[in-house]
MARLUMGU-137687 format. One record per residue (C-alpha): x, y, z; residue in three letters. Coordinates in steps of 0.5 Angstrom, whole numbers, plus 2048, in hexadecimal, padded with zeros to 3 digits. Example, Ala and Ser with C-alpha at 12.3 -4.5 7.8 and 13.67 -1.06 7.14 Angstrom:
BEGIN
8197F7810ALA
81B7FE80ESER
END
This chain:
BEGIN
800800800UNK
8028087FEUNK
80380C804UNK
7FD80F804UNK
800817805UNK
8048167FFUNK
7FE8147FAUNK
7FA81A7FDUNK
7FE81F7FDUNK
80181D7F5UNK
7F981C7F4UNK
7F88237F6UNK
7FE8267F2UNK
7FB8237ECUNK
7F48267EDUNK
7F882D7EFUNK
7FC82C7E8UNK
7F682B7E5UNK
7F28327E8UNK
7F98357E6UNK
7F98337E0UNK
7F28367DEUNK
7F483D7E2UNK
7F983D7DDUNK
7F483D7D8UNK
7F98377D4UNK
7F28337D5UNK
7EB8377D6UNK
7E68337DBUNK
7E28317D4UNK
7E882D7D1UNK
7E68287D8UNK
7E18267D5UNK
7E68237CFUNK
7EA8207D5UNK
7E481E7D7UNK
7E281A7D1UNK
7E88177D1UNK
7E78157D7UNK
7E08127D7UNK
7E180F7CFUNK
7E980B7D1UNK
7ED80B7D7UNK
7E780A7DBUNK
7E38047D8UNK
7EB8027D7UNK
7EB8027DFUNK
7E57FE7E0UNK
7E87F97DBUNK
7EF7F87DEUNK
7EB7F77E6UNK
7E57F57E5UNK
7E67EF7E0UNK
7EB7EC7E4UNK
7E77EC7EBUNK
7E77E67EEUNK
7DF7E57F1UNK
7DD7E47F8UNK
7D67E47FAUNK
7D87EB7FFUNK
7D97EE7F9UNK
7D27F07F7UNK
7D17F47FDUNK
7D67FA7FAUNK
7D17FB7F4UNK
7CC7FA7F8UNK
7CD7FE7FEUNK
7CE8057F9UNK
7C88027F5UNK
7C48037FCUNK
7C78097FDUNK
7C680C7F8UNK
7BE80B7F8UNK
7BE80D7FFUNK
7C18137FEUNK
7BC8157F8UNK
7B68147FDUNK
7B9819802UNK
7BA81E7FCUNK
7B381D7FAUNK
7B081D801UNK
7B5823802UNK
7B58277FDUNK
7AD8267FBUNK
7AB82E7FCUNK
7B18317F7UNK
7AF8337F0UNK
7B082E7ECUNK
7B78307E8UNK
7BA8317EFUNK
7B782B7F2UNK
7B98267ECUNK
7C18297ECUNK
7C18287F4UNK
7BE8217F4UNK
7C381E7EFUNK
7C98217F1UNK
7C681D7F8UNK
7C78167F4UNK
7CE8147F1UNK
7D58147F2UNK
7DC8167EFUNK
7DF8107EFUNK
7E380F7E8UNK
7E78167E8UNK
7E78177F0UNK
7E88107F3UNK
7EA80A7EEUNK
7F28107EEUNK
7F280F7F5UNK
7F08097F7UNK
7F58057F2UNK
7FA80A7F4UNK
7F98077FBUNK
7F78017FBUNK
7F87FF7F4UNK
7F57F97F0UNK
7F17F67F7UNK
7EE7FE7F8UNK
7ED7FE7F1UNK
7E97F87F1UNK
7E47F97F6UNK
7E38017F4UNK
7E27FE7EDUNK
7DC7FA7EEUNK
7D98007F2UNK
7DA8057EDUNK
7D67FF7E9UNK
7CF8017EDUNK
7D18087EDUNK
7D18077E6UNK
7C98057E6UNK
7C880B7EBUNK
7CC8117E7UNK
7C980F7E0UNK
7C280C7E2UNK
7BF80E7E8UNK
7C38157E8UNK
7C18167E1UNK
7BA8147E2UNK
7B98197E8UNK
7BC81F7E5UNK
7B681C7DEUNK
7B181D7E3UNK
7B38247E6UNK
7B68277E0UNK
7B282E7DFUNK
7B382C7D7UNK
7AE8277D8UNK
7A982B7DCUNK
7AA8317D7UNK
7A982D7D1UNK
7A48277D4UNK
7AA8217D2UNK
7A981B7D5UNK
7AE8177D7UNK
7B28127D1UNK
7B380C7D4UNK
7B680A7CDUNK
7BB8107CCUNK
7BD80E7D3UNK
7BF8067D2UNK
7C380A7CBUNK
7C780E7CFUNK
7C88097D4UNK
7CA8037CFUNK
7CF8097CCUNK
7D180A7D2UNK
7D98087D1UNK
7DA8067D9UNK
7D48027DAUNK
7D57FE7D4UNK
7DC7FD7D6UNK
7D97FA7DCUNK
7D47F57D9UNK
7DB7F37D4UNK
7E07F37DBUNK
7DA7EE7DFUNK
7DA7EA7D7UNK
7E17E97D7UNK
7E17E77DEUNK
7DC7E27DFUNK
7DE7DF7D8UNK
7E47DD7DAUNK
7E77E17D4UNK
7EE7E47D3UNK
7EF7E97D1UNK
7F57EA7CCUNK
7FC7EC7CEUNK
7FC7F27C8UNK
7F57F57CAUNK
7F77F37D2UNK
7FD7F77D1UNK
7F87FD7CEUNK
7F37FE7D3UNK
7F97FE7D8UNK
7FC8057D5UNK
7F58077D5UNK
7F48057DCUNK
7FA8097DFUNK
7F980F7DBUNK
7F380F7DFUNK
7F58127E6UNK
7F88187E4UNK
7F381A7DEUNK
7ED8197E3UNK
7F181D7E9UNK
7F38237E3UNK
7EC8247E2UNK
7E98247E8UNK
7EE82B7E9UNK
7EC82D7E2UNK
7E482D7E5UNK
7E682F7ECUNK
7E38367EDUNK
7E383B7F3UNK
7DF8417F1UNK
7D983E7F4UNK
7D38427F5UNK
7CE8447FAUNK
7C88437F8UNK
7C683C7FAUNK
7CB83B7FFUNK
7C5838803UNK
7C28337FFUNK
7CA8317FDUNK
7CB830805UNK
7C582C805UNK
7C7827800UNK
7CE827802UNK
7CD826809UNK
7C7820807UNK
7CD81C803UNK
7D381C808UNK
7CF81C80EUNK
7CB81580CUNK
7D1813808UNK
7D581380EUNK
7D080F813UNK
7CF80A80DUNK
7D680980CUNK
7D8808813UNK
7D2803816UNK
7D57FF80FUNK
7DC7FF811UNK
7DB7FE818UNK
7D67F9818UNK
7D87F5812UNK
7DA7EE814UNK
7E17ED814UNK
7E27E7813UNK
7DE7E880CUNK
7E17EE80AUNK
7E87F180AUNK
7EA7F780DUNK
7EC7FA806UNK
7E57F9803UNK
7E17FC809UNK
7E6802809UNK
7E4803800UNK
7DC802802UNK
7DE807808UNK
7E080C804UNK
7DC80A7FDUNK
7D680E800UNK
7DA815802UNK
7DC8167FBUNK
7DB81D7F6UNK
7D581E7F2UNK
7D681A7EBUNK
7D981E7E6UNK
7D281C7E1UNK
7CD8217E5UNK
7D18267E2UNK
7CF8257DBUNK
7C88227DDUNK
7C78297E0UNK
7C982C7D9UNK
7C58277D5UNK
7BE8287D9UNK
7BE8307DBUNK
7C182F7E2UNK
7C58347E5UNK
7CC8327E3UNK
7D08377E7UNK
7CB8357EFUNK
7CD82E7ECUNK
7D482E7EBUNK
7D58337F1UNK
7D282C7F5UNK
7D88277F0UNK
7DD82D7F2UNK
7DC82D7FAUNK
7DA8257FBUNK
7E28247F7UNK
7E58297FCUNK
7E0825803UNK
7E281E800UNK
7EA81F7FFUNK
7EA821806UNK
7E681C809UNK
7E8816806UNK
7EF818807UNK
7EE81980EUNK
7E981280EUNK
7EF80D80BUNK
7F4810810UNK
7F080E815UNK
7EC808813UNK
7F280580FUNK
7F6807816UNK
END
């Protein structure tokens, strides 16, 4: 294992390059999104392949996806029920920005930095589940409350949804990693090697573009509603996440697996709210104030954690 300092302090160097770099204007905050793309569509579908196809299964191992699943669901329901009385167009953006996480370019870099292929295939099959709460039920939600749709009378399009998700890059590479997997199927050793120098530009390509989207001009507007829903996430995170750790069985799961459960529910806002935002009229500065403040509350805190429970 790494010394957990040293993959934090090169992480936040990483991330500081990166915000300097587009202080800089050498890259403006509109080229991340080509980072982003690449990103989504290469090195990250590259990551899941490398991981997830190898993972040797056990029964435990189920509860990783599911747990985010659960999560994921519950928190959608305490957003609902929270923000029920808000106009639509503020309630849509604080009920998804509820549900979901940054799992792929905030954690998998620190994660395999630390812990290396034994974190690694933990936090890949719970960024499977995610994967299910950022595209579907996140996606679905910010349908249901999308003032496009209320304005224009639009009614959800199941259809165009299940398109987006068979085109969805890292989703379909988990169905393929989970085929080969259970195939028994090899892959071979050129395209083995392939997917390995993909998989290794993937820590700092994701660390570069969370500076590139890190922005302190926040406003004042809607500073309650963004406590609000900061305050929900880490708080019910937090308590989920320690019971598991703490009242896990022992003798069925391993310490590592209850610390990446842990810190699984304590993480940022998934990236993929931004641009859903954008395609259904949200406010896209209120939602990535949010991602921006979540990246900087998580960073902190789980470094904290691991040095703690890992101690």
């Amino acid at each position: 294992m790494t010394d957990i300092n040293v993959v934090f302090l090169i992480s936040i160097f990483i991330v500081a390059i990166g915000y300097l770099i587009k202080r800089l204007g050498i890259i403006k905050e509109e080229n991340g999104d080509v980072i982003a793309k690449i990103i989504f569509n290469i090195t990250l579908p590259a990551v899941i392949l490398k991981f997830t196809s190898t993972i040797q299964f056990e029964l435990s191992l189920i509860l990783l996806p599911l747990v985010n699943l659960a999560f994921g669901l519950g928190m959608a329901a305490i957003g609902i029920l929270s923000f029920k009385k808000r106009p639509n167009r503020l309630k849509g953006a604080m009920i998804m920005t509820m549900v979901g996480f940054n799992i792929a370019h905030f954690f998998f870099p620190l994660v395999e930095g630390i812990w290396g292929a034994d974190g690694m295939r933990y936090i890949a099959l719970i960024d499977a589940g995610n994967a299910f709460t950022i595209f579907v039920l996140c996606y679905i939600l910010a349908s249901i409350y999308s003032p496009k749709n209320h304005e224009e009378g639009v009614k959800i399009d199941f259809k165009f949804i299940l398109k987006r998700l068979i085109k969805s890059a890292p989703l379909m590479s988990y169905v393929i990693a989970l085929t080969i997997n259970f195939s028994g199927f090899t892959i071979p050793i050129i395209f083995s090697e392939l997917i390995d120098v993909f998989a290794r530009a993937n820590s700092a390509l994701a660390l570069l573009l969370l500076g590139i989207f890190l922005n302190f001009k926040f406003g004042k507007a809607e500073w309650i509603s963004i406590v609000k829903i900061l305050t929900l996430r880490y708080a019910l995170g937090l308590f989920v996440g320690l019971m598991l750790f703490f009242f896990l069985p022992t003798s069925l799961f391993d310490p590592l697996f209850r610390i990446i459960i842990c810190l699984s529910l304590l993480l940022p806002v998934g990236l993929a709210v931004i641009p859903f935002s954008v395609e259904y009229d949200y406010d896209k500065k209120f939602v990535t104030m949010i991602v921006n403040l979540s990246i900087i509350i998580s960073f902190g805190l789980i470094w904290v954690l691991i040095l703690i429970l890992n101690g």
